[in-house]
C-alpha positions in Angstrom: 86.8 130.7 104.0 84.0 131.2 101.9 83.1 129.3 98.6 80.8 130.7 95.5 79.4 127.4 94.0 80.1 127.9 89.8 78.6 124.4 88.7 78.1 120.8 89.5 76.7 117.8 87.1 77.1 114.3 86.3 79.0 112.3 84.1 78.0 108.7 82.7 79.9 106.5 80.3 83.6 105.1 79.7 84.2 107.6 77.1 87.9 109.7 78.2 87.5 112.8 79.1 90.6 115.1 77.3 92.8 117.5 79.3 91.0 120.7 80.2 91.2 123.2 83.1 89.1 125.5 85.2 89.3 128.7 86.3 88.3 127.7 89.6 88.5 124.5 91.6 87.1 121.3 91.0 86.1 118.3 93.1 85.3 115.2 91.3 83.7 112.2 93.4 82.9 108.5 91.7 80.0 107.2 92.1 80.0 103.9 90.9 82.9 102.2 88.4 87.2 102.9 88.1 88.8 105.5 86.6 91.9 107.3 87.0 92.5 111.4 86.8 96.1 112.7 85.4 97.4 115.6 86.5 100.6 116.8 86.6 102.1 114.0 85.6 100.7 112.0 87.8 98.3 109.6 87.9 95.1 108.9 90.8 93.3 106.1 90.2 89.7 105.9 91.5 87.3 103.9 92.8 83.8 104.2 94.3 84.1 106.4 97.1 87.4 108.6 95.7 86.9 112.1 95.9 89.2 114.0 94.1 90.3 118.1 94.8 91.9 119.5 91.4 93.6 123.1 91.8 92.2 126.0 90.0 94.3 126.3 86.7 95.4 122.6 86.7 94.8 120.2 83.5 93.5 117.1 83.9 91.9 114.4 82.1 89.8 111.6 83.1 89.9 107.9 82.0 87.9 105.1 82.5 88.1 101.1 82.3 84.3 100.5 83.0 81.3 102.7 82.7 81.9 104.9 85.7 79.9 107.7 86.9 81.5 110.7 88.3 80.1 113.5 90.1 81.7 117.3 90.0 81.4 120.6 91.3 83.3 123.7 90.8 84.0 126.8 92.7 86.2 129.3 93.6 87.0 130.8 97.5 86.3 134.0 97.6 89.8 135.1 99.0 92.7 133.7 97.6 93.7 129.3 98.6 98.1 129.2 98.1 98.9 126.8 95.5 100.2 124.7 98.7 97.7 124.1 100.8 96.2 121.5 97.7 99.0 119.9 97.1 98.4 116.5 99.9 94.3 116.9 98.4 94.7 115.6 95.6 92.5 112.7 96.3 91.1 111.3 99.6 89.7 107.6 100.0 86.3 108.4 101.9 85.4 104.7 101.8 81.5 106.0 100.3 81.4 107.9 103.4 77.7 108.7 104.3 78.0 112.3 104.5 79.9 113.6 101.4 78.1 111.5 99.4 74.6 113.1 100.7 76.0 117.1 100.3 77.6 116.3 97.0 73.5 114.7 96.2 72.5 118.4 97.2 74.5 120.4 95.2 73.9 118.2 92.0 69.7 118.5 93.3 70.6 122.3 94.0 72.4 122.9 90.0 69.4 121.0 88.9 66.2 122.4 90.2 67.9 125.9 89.5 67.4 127.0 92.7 69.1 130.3 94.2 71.0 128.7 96.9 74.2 129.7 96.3 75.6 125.9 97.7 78.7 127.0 99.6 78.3 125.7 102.4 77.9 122.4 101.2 81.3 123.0 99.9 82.7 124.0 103.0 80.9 120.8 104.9 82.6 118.5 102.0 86.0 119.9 102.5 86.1 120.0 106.1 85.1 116.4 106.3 87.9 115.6 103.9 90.0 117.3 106.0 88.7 114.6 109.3 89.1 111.6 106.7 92.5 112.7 106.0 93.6 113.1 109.8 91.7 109.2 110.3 93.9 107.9 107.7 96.8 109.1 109.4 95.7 108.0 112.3 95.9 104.7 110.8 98.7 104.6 109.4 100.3 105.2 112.8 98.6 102.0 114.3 100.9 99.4 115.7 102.4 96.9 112.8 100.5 93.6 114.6 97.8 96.0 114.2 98.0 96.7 110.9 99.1 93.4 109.4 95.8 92.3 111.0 93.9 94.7 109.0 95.6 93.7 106.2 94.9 90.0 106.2 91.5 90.8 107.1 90.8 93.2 104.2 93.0 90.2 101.9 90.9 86.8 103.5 87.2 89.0 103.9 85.3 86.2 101.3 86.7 83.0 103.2 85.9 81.9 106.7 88.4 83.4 108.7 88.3 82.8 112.8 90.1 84.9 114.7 93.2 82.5 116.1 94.1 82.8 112.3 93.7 86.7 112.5 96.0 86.3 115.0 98.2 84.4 114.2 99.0 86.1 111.0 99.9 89.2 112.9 102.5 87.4 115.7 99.9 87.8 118.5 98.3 85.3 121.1 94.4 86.0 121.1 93.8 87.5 124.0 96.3 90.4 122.8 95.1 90.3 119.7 91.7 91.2 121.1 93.2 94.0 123.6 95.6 95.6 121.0 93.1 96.0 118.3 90.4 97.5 120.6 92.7 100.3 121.7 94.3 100.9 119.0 91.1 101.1 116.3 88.5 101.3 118.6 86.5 98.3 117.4 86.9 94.0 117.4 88.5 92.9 114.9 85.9 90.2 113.7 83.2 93.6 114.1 86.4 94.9 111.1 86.0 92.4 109.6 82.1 92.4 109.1 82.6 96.5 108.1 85.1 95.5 105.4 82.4 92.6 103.9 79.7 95.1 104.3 81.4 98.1 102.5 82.3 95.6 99.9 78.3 94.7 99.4 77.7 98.2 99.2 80.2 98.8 95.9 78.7 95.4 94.5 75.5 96.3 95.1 75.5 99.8 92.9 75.6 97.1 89.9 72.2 96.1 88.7 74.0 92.4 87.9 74.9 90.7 90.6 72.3 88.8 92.0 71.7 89.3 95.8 72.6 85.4 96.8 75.9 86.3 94.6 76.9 89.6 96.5 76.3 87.7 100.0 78.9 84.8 98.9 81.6 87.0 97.4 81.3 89.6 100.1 81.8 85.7 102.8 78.6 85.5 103.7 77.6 81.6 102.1 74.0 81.9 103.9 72.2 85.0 101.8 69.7 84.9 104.7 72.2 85.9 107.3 73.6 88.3 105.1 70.5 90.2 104.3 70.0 90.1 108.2 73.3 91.7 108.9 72.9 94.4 106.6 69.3 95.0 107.4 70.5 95.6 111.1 73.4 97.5 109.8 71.4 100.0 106.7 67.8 99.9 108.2 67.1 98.3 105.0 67.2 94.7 102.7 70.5 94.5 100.1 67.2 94.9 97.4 66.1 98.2 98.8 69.5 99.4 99.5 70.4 99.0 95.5 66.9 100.6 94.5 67.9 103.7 96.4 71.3 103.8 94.7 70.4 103.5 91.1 67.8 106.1 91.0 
């Protein structure tokens, strides 16, 4: 499939954006804030990290309940995408995943500096890795139910001091099976998921200028900010500080 890039830009504010539609497709990914897109009837709301695929033809609108910023790029295949095939694209949770973040950087720096690249595949890259997020979602969503209800207790308790006999014993499990079960089945510890759910959670706070770092660390569990910023130094190559520098440019 090949993609001609038409245009990409930013938006900044919490103004609404009215219906409208494109000739060609549109993918719409939020940076930092919430918002929610209608279309159809329906609506997605959004959060940092939400990448959003809108048909060609489709209206939509865009509403906001903070200042968000949204990035967006549209295109059009150069041979003809059935109505279908968008339908379950709607949007796609990509958790601030590293690459579609970085390709959607190049096609706004692309748009910007006017250069001839046409950008499609960049396009391509994005929708493909949609594609993988998608197939790890469902992949999740097949995990055993001790599994899951682990998860979920984990992504509910992430700011207090959970141990991992509580872990388990929210989700029916001795330890030891805890330990087994959630290794084979997500590929990880759970007190390493746990430590990935506080980090990406430091990440969204830390793309507001507010918060202080010594806040972030205590509302993302971490009461010791030193221990914090050495966790996510170890994890990002780089202090919370830095890591926020490089995000509000």
């Amino acid at each position: 499939m090949e993609y001609e890039l038409l245009d990409a830009g930013r938006f900044q504010g919490e103004r609404p954006v009215p219906f409208h539609a494109h000739g060609g497709a549109e993918l719409i990914y939020v940076r930092s804030g919430k918002c929610a897109i209608e279309m159809e009837g329906r609506s997605f709301p959004g959060i940092p990290g939400t990448l959003y695929a809108v048909p060609p033809g489709i209206p939509h609108n865009q509403t906001h309940t903070e200042r968000t910023e949204t990035w967006f790029c549209r295109f059009r295949t150069r041979e003809s995408k059935s109505r279908t095939e968008w339908d379950s694209s709607f949007t796609q949770e990509t958790g601030r995943d590293h690459w579609i973040e970085r390709w959607f950087g190049d096609i706004l720096e692309l748009c910007v500096q006017s250069m001839p690249l046409p950008g499609d595949g960049l396009i391509a890259a994005i929708l493909h890795r949609m594609d993988l997020l998608e197939n790890k979602n469902r992949r999740e969503a097949a995990l055993p139910e001790h599994v899951l209800s682990a998860m979920d207790f984990i992504r509910e308790n992430c700011v207090s001091q959970i141990t991992l006999e509580e872990i388990a014993r929210h989700a029916g499990l001795s330890v030891s099976r805890l330990k087994t079960l959630f290794r084979e089945s997500v590929g990880t510890g759970a007190m390493q998921y746990l430590q990935g759910v506080r980090m990406r959670k430091a990440e969204r706070m830390l793309l507001s200028p507010y918060w202080r770092i010594s806040e972030v660390s205590e509302a993302c569990g971490y009461p010791d900010a030193c221990y914090f910023t050495f966790l996510f130094r170890k994890k990002h190559g780089m202090s919370p500080g830095e890591f926020r520098r490089r995000s509000l440019k």
